[in-house]
PyMOL Python script that loads the backbone (N, CA, C, O; Angstrom):
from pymol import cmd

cmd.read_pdbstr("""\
ATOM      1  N   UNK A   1      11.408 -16.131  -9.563  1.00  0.00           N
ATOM      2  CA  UNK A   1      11.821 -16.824  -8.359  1.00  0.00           C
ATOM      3  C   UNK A   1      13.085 -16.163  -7.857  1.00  0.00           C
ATOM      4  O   UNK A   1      13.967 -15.932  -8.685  1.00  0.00           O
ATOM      5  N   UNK A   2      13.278 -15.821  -6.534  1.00  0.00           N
ATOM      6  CA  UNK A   2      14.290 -15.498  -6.119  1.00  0.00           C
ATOM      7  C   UNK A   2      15.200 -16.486  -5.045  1.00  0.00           C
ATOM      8  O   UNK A   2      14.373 -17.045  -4.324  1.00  0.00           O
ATOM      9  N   UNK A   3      16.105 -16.763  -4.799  1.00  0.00           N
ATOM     10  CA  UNK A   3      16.687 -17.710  -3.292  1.00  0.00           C
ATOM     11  C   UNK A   3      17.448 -16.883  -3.156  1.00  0.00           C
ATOM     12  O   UNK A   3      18.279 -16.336  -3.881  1.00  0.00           O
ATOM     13  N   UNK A   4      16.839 -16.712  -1.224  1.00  0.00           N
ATOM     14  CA  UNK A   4      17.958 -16.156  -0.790  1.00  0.00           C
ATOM     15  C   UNK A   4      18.130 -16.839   0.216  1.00  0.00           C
ATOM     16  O   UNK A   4      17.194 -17.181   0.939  1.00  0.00           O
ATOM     17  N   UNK A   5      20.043 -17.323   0.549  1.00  0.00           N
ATOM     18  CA  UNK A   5      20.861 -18.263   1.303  1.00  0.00           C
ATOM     19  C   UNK A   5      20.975 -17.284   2.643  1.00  0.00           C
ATOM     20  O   UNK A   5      21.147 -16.066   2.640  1.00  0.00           O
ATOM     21  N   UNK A   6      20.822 -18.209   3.845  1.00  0.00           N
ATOM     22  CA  UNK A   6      20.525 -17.418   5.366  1.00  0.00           C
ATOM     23  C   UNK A   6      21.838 -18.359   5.881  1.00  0.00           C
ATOM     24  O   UNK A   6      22.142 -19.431   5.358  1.00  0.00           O
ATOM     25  N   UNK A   7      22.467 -17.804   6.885  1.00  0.00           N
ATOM     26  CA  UNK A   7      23.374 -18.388   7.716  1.00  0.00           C
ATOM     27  C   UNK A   7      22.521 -19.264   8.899  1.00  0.00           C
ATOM     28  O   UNK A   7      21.294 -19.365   8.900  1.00  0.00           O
ATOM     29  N   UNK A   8      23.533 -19.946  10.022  1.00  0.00           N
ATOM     30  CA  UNK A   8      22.497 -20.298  11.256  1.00  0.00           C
ATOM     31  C   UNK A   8      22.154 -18.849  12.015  1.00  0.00           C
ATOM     32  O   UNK A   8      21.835 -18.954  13.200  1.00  0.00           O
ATOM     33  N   UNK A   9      22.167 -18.335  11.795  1.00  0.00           N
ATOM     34  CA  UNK A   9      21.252 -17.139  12.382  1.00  0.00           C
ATOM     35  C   UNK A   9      20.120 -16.594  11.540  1.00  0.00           C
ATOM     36  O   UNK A   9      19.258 -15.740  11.749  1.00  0.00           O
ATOM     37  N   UNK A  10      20.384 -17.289  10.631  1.00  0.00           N
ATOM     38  CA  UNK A  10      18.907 -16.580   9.472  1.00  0.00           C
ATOM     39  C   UNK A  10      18.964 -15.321   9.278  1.00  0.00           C
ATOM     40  O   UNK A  10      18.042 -14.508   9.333  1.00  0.00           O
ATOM     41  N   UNK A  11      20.663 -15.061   8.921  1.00  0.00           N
ATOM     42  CA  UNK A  11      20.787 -13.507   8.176  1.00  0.00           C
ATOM     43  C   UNK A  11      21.727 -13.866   7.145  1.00  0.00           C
ATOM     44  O   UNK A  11      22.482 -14.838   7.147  1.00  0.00           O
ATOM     45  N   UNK A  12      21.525 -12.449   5.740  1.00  0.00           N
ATOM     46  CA  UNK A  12      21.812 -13.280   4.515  1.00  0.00           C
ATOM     47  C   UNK A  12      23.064 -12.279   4.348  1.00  0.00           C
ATOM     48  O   UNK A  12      23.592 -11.870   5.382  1.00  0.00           O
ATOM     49  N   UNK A  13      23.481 -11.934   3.313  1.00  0.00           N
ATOM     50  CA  UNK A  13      24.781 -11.127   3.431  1.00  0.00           C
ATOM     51  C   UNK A  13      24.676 -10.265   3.294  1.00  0.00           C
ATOM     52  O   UNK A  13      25.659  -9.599   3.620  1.00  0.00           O
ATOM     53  N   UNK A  14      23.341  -9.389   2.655  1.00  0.00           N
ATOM     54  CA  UNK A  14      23.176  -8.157   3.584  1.00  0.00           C
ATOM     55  C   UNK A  14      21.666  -8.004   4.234  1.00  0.00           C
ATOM     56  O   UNK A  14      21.347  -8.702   5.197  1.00  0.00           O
ATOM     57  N   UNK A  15      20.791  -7.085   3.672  1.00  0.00           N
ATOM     58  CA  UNK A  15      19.560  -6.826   4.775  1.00  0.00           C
ATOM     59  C   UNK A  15      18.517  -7.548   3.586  1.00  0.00           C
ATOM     60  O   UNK A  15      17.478  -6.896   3.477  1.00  0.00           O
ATOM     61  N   UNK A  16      18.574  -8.644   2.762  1.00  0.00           N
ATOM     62  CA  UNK A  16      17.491  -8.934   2.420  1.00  0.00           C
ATOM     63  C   UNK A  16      16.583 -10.202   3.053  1.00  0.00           C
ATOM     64  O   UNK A  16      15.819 -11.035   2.565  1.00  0.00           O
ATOM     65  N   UNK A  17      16.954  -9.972   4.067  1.00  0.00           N
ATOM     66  CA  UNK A  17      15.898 -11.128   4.999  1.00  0.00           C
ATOM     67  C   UNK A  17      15.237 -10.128   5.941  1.00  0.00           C
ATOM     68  O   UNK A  17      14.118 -10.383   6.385  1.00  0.00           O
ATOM     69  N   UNK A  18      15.689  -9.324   6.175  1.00  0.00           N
ATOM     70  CA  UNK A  18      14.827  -8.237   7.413  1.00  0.00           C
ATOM     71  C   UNK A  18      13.827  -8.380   6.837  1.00  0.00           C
ATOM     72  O   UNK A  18      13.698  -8.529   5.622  1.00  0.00           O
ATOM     73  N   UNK A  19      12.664  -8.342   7.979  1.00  0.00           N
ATOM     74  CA  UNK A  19      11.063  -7.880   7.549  1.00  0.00           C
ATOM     75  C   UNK A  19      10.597  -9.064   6.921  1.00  0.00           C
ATOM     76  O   UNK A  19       9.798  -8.832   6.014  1.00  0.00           O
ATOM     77  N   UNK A  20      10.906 -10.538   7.168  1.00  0.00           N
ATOM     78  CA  UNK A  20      10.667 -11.296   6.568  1.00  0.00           C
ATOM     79  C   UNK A  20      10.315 -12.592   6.979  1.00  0.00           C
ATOM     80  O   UNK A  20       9.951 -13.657   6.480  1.00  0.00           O
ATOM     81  N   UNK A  21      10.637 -11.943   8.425  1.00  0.00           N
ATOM     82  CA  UNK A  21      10.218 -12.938   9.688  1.00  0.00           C
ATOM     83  C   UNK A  21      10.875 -14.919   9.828  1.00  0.00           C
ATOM     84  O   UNK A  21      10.457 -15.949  10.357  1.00  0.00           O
ATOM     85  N   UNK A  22      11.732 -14.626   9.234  1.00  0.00           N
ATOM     86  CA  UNK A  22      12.439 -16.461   8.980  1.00  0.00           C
ATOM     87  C   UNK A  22      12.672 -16.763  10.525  1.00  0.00           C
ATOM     88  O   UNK A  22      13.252 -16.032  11.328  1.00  0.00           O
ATOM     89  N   UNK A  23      12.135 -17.910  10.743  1.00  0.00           N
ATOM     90  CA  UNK A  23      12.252 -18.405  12.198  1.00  0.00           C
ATOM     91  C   UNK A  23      12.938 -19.865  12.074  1.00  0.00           C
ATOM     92  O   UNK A  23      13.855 -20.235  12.807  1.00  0.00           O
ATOM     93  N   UNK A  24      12.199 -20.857  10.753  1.00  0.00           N
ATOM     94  CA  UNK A  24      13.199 -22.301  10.366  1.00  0.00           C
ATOM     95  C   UNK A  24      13.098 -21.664   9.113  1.00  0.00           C
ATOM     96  O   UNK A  24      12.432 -20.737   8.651  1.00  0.00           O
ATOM     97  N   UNK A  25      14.241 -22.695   8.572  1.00  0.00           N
ATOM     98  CA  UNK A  25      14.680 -22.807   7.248  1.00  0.00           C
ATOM     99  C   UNK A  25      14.389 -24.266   6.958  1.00  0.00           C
ATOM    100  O   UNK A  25      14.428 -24.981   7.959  1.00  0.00           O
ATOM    101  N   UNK A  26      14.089 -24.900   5.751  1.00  0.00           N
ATOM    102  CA  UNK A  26      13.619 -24.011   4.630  1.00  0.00           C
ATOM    103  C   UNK A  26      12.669 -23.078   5.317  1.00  0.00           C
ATOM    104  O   UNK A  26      12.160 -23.109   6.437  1.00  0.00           O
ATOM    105  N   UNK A  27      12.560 -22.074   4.121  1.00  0.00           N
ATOM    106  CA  UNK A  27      11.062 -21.053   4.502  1.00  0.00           C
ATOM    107  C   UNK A  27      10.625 -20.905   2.977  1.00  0.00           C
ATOM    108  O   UNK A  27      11.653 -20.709   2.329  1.00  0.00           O
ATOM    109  N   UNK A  28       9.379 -20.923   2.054  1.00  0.00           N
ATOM    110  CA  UNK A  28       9.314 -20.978   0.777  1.00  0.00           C
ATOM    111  C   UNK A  28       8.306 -19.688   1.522  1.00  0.00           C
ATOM    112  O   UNK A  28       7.525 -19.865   2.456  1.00  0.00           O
ATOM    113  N   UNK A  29       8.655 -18.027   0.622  1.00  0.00           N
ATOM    114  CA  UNK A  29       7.214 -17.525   0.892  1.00  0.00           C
ATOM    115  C   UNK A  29       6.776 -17.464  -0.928  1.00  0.00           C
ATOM    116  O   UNK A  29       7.304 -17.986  -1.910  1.00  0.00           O
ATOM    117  N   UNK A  30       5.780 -16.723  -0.792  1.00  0.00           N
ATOM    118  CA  UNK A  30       4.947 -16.968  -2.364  1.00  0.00           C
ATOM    119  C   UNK A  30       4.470 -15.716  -2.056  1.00  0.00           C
ATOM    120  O   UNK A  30       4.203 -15.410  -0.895  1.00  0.00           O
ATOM    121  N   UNK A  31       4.253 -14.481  -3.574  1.00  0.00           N
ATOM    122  CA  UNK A  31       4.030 -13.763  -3.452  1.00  0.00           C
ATOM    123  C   UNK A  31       3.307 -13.149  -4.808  1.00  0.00           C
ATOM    124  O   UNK A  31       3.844 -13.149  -5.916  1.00  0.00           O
ATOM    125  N   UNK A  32       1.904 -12.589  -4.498  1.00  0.00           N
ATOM    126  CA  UNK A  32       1.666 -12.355  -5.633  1.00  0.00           C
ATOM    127  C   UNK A  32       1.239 -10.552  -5.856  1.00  0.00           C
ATOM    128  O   UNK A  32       0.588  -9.881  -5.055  1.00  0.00           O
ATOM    129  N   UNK A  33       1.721 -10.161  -6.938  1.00  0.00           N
ATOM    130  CA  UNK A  33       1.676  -8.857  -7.453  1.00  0.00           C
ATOM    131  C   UNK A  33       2.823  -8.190  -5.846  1.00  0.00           C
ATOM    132  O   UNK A  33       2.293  -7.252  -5.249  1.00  0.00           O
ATOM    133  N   UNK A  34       4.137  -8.635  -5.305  1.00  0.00           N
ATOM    134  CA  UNK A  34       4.336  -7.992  -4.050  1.00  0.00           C
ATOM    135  C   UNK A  34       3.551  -8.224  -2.649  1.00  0.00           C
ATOM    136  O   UNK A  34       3.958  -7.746  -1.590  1.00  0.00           O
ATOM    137  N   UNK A  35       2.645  -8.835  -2.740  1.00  0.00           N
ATOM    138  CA  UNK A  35       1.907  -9.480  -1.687  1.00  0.00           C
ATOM    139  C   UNK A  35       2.038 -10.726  -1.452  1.00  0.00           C
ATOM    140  O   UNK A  35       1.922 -11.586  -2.326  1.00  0.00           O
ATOM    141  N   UNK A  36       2.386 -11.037   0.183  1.00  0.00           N
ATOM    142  CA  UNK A  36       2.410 -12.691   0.593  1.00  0.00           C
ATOM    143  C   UNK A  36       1.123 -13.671   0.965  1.00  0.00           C
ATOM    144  O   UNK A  36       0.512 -13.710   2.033  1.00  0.00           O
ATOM    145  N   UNK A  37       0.922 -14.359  -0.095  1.00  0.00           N
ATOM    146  CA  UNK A  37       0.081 -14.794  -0.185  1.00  0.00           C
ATOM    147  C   UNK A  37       0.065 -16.425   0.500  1.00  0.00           C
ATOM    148  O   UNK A  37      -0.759 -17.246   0.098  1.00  0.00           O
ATOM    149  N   UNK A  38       1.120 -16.776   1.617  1.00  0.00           N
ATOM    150  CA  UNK A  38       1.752 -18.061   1.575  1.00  0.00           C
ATOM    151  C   UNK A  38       2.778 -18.444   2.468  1.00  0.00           C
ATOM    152  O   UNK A  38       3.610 -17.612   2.828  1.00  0.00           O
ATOM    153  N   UNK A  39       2.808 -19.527   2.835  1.00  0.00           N
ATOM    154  CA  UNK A  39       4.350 -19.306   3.340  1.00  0.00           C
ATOM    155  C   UNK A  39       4.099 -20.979   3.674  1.00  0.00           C
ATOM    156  O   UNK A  39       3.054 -21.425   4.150  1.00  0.00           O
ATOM    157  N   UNK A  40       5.445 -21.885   3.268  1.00  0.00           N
ATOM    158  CA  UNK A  40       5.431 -23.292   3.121  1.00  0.00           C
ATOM    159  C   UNK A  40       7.032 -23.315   4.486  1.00  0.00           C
ATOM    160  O   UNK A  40       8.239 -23.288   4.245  1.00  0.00           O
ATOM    161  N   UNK A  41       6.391 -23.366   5.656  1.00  0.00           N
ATOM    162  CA  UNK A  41       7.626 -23.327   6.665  1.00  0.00           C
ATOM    163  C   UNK A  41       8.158 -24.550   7.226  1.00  0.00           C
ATOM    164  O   UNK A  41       7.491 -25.274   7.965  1.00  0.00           O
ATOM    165  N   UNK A  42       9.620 -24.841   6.807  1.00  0.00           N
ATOM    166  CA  UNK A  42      10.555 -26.683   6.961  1.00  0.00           C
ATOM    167  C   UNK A  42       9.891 -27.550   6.353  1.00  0.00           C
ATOM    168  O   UNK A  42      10.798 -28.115   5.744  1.00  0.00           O
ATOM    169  N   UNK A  43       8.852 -28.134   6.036  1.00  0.00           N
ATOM    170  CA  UNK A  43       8.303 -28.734   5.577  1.00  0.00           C
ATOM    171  C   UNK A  43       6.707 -28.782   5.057  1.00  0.00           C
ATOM    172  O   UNK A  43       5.790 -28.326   5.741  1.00  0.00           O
ATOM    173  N   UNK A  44       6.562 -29.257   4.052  1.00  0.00           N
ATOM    174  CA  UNK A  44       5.086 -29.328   3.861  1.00  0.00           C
ATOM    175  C   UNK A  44       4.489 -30.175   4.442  1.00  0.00           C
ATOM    176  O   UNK A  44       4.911 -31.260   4.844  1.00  0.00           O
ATOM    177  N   UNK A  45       2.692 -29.398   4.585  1.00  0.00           N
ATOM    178  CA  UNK A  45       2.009 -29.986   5.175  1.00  0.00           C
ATOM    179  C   UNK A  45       1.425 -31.753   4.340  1.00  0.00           C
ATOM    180  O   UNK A  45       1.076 -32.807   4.871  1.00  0.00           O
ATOM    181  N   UNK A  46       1.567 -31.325   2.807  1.00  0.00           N
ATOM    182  CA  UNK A  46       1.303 -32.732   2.501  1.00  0.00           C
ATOM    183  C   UNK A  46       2.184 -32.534   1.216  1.00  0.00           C
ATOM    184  O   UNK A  46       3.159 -33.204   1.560  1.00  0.00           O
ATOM    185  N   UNK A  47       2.456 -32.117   0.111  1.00  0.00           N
ATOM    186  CA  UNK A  47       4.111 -32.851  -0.823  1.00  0.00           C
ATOM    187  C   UNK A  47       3.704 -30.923  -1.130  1.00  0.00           C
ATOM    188  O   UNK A  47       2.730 -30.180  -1.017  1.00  0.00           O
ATOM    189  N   UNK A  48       5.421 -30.811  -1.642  1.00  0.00           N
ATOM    190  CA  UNK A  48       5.218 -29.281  -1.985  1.00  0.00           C
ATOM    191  C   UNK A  48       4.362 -28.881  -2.869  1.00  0.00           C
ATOM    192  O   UNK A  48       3.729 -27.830  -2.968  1.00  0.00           O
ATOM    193  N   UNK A  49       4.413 -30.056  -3.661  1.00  0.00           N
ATOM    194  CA  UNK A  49       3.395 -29.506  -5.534  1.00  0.00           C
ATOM    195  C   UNK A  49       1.882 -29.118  -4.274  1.00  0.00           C
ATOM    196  O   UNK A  49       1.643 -27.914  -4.176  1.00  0.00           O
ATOM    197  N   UNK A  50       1.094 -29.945  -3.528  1.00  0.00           N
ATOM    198  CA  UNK A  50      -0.329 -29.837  -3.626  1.00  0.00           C
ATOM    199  C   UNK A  50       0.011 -28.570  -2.577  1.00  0.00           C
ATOM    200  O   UNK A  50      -0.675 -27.596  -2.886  1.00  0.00           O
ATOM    201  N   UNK A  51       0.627 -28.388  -1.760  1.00  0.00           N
ATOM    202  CA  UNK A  51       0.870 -27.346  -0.632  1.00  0.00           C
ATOM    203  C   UNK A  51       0.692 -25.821  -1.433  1.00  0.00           C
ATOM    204  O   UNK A  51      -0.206 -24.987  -1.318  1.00  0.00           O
ATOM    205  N   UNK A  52       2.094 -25.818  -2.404  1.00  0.00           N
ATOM    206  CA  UNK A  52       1.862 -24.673  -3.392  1.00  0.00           C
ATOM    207  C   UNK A  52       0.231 -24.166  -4.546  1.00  0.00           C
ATOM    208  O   UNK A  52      -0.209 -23.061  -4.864  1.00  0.00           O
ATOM    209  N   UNK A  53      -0.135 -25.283  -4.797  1.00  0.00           N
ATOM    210  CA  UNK A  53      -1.524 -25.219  -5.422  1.00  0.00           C
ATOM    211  C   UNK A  53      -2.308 -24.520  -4.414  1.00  0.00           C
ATOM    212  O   UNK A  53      -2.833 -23.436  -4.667  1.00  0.00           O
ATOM    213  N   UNK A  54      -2.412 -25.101  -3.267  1.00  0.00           N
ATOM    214  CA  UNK A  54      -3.534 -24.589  -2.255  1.00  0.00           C
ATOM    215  C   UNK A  54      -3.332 -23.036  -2.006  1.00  0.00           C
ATOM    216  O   UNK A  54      -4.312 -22.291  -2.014  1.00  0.00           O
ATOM    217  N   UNK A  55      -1.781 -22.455  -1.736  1.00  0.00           N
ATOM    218  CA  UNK A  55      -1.454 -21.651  -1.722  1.00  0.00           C
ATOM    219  C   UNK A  55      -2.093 -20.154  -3.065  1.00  0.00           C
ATOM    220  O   UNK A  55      -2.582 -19.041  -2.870  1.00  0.00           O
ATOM    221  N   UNK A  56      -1.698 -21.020  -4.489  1.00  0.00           N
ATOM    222  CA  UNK A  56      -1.852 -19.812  -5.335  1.00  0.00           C
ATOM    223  C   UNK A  56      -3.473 -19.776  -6.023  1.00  0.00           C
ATOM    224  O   UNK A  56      -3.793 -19.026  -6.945  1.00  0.00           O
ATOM    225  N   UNK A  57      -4.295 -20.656  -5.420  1.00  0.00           N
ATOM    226  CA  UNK A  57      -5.633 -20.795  -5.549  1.00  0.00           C
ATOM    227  C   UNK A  57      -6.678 -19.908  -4.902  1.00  0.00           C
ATOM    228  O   UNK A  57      -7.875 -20.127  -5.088  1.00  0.00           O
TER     229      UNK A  57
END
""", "prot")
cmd.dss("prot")
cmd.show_as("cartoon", "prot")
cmd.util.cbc("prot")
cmd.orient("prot")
C-alpha cells in the first residue's frame, strides 16, 4: 500500500501524482502486477470493503 498526501490542487510534494489523473480526493486506485485495475473516487458506490472486492475480482 502506498498514500500519497495531495494539496487543494491535487499536487503532492513532488511529481508522484502526475499521470494519475486525481480530479476529487479521496481517490483509492488499486493496482495489480503495475496495472490499474480500479479506482474507488470520494466515495463508494456501496461500503469500501464490497466496492474493493468487486474491484480485485
Amino acid at each position: 500500500m502506498e498514500l500519497i498526501n495531495v494539496d487543494r490542487n491535487k499536487e503532492g510534494l513532488e511529481n508522484e501524482v502526475n499521470g494519475l489523473d486525481i480530479e476529487l480526493v479521496p481517490t483509492i486506485i488499486v493496482y495489480d502486477k503495475g496495472e490499474e485495475i480500479g479506482r474507488i473516487i470520494e466515495s463508494p458506490m456501496e461500503t469500501l470493503e464490497e466496492d474493493l472486492v468487486e474491484i480485485v475480482k
